[in-house]
ZALOGU-817955 format. One record per residue (C-alpha): residue in one letter; y negated, x, z negated; residue number from 1. Coordinates in nm, 4 decimals, decimal comma. Each point is the difference from the previous one (the first is absolute). Layout:
BEGIN
{r = a&Y = Y&X = X&Z = Z&k = NUM}
...
! end
This chain:
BEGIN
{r = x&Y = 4,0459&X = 13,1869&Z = 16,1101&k = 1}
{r = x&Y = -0,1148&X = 0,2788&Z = 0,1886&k = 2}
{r = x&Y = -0,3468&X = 0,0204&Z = 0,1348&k = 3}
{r = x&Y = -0,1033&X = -0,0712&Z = 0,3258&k = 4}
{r = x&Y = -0,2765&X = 0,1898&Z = 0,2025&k = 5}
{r = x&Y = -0,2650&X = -0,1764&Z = 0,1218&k = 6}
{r = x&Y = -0,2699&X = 0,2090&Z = 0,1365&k = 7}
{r = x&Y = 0,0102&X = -0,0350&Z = 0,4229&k = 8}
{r = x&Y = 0,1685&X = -0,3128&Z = -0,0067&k = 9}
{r = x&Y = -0,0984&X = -0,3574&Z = 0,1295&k = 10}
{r = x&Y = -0,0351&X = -0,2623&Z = -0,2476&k = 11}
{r = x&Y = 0,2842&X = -0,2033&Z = 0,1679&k = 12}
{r = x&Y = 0,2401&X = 0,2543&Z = -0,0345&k = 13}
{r = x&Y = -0,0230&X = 0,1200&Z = -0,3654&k = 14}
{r = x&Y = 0,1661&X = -0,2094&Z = -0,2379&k = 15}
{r = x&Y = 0,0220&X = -0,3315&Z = -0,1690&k = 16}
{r = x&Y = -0,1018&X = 0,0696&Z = -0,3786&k = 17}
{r = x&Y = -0,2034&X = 0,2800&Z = 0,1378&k = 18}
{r = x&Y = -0,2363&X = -0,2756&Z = 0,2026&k = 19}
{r = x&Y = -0,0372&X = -0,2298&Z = -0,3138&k = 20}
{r = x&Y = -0,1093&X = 0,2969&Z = -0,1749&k = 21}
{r = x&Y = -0,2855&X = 0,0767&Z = 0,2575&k = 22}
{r = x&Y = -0,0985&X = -0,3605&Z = 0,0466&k = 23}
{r = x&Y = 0,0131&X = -0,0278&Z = -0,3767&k = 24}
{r = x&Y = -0,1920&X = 0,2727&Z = -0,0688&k = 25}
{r = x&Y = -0,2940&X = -0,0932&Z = 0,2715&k = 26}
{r = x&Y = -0,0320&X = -0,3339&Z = -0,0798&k = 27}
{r = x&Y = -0,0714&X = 0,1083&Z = -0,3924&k = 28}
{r = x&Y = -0,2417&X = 0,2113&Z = 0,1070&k = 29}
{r = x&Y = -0,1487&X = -0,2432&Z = 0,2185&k = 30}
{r = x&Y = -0,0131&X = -0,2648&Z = -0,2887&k = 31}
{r = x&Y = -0,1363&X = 0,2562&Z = -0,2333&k = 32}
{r = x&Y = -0,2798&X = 0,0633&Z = 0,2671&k = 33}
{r = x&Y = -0,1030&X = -0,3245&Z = 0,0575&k = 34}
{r = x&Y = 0,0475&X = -0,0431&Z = -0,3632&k = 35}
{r = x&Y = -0,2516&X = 0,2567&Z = -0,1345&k = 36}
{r = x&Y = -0,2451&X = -0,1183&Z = 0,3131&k = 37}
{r = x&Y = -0,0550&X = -0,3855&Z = -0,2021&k = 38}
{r = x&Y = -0,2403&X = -0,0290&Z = -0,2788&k = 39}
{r = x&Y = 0,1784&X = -0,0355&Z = -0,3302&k = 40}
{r = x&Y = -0,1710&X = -0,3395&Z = -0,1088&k = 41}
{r = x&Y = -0,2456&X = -0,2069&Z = 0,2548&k = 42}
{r = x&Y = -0,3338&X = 0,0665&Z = -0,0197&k = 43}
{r = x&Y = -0,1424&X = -0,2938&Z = -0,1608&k = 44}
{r = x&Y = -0,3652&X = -0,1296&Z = 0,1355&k = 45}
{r = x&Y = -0,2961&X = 0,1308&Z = -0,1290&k = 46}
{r = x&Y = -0,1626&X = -0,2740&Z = -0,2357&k = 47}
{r = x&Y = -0,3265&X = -0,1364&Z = 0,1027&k = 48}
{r = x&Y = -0,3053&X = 0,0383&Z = -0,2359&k = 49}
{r = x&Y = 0,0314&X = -0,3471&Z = -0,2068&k = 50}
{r = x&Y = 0,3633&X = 0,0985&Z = -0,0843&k = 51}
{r = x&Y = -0,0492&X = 0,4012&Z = -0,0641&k = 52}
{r = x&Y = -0,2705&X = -0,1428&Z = -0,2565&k = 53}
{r = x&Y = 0,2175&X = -0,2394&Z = -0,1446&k = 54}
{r = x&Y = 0,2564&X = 0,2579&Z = -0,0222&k = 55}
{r = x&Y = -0,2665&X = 0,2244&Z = -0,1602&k = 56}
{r = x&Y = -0,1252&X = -0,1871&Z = -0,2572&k = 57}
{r = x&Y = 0,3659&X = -0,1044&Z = -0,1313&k = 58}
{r = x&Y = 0,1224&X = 0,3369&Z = 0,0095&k = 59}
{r = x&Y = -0,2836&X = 0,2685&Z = -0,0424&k = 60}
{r = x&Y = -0,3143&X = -0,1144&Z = -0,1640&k = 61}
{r = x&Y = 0,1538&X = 0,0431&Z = -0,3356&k = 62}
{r = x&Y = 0,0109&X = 0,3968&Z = 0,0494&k = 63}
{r = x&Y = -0,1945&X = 0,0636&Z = 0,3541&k = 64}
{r = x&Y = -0,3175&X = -0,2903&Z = -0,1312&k = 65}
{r = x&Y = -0,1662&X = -0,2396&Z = 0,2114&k = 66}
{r = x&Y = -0,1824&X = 0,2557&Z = 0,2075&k = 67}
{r = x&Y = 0,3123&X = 0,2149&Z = 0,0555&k = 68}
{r = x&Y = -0,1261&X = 0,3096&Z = -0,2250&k = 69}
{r = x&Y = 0,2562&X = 0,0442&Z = -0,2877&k = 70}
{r = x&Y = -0,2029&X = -0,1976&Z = -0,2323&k = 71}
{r = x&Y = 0,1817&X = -0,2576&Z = -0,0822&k = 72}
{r = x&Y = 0,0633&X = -0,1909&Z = -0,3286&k = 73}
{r = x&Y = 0,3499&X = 0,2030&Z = -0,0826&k = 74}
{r = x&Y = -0,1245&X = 0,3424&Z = 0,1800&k = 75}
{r = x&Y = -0,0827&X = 0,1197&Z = -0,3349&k = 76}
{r = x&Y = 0,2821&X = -0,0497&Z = -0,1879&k = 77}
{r = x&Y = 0,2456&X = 0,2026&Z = 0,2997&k = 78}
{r = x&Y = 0,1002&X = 0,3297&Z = -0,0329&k = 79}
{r = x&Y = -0,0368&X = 0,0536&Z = 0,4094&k = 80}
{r = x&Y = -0,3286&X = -0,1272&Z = 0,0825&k = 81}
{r = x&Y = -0,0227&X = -0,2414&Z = 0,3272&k = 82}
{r = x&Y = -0,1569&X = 0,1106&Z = 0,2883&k = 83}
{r = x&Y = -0,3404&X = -0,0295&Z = 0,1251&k = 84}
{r = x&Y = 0,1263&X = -0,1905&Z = 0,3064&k = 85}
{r = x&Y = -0,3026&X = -0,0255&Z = 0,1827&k = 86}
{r = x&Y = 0,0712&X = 0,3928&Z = 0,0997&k = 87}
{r = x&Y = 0,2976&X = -0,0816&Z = 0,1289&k = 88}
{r = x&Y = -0,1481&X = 0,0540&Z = 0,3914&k = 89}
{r = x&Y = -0,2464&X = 0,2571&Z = -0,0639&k = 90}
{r = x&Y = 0,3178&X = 0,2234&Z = -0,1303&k = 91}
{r = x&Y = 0,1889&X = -0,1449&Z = 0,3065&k = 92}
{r = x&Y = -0,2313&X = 0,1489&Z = 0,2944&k = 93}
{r = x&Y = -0,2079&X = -0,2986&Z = -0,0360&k = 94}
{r = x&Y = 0,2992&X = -0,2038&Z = 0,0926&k = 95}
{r = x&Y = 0,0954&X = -0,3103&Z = -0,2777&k = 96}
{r = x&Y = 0,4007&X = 0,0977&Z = -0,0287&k = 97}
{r = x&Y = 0,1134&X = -0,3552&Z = 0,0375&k = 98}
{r = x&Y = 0,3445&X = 0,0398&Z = 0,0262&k = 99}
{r = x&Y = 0,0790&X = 0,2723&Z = -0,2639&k = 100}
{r = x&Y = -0,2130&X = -0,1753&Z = -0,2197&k = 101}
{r = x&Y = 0,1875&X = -0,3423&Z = 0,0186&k = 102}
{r = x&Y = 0,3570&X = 0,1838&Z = 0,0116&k = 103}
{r = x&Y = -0,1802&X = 0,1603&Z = -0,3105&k = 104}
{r = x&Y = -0,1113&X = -0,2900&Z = -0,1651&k = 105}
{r = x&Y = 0,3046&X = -0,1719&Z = 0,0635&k = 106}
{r = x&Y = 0,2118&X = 0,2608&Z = -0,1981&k = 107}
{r = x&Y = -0,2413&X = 0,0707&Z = -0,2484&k = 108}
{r = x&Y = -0,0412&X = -0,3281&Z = -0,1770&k = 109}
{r = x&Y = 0,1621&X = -0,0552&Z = -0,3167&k = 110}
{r = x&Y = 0,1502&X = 0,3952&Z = -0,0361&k = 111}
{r = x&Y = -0,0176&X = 0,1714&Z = -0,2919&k = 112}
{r = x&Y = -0,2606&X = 0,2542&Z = 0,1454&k = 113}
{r = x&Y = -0,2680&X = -0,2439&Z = -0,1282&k = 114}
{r = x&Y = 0,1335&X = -0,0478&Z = -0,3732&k = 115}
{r = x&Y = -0,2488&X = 0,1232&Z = -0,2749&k = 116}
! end
């Protein structure tokens, strides 16, 4: 099939296949645009303070300690020592990183990164 020219012509007047090209073509890159604008996973809500120290004291105090400053009862015996969480917003601007540390959190619990 031999190729037709394009440039200078009107939409209307350039060919069949060559249109469903085009429109194929935009409408990918308008779905990949509006695709890479939405987050990958919703946001969930923050918890309030009852449930972050519920979700503390199940999942931390046995490396982090009650007071949040690596002490706890297992620290010891871990090759990576926990971190003195209390630090956590002086090293952040003076800003508590709530959302890194619960995407954080949520990753880290359970991982090999804490085995003796």
């Amino acid at each position: 099939m031999a190729k037709t020219r394009t440039k200078g012509k009107h939409p209307i007047d350039l060919p069949e296949d060559h249109m469903t090209k085009i429109t194929t073509a935009l409408g990918a890159t308008l779905l990949l645009g509006l695709a890479a604008c939405m987050p990958a996973k919703p946001m969930p809500d923050a918890p309030d303070r009852a449930e972050g120290a519920a979700f503390f004291a199940q999942n931390c105090v046995q490396c982090h300690g009650r007071n949040a400053q690596g002490d706890g009862a297992v620290a010891k015996g871990l090759s990576a020592q926990p971190r003195d969480l209390t630090l956590l917003a002086r090293d952040n601007g003076g800003r508590f990183p709530q959302t890194k540390t619960l995407a954080y959190s949520n990753q880290a619990i359970g991982t090999a990164v804490y085995a003796a």
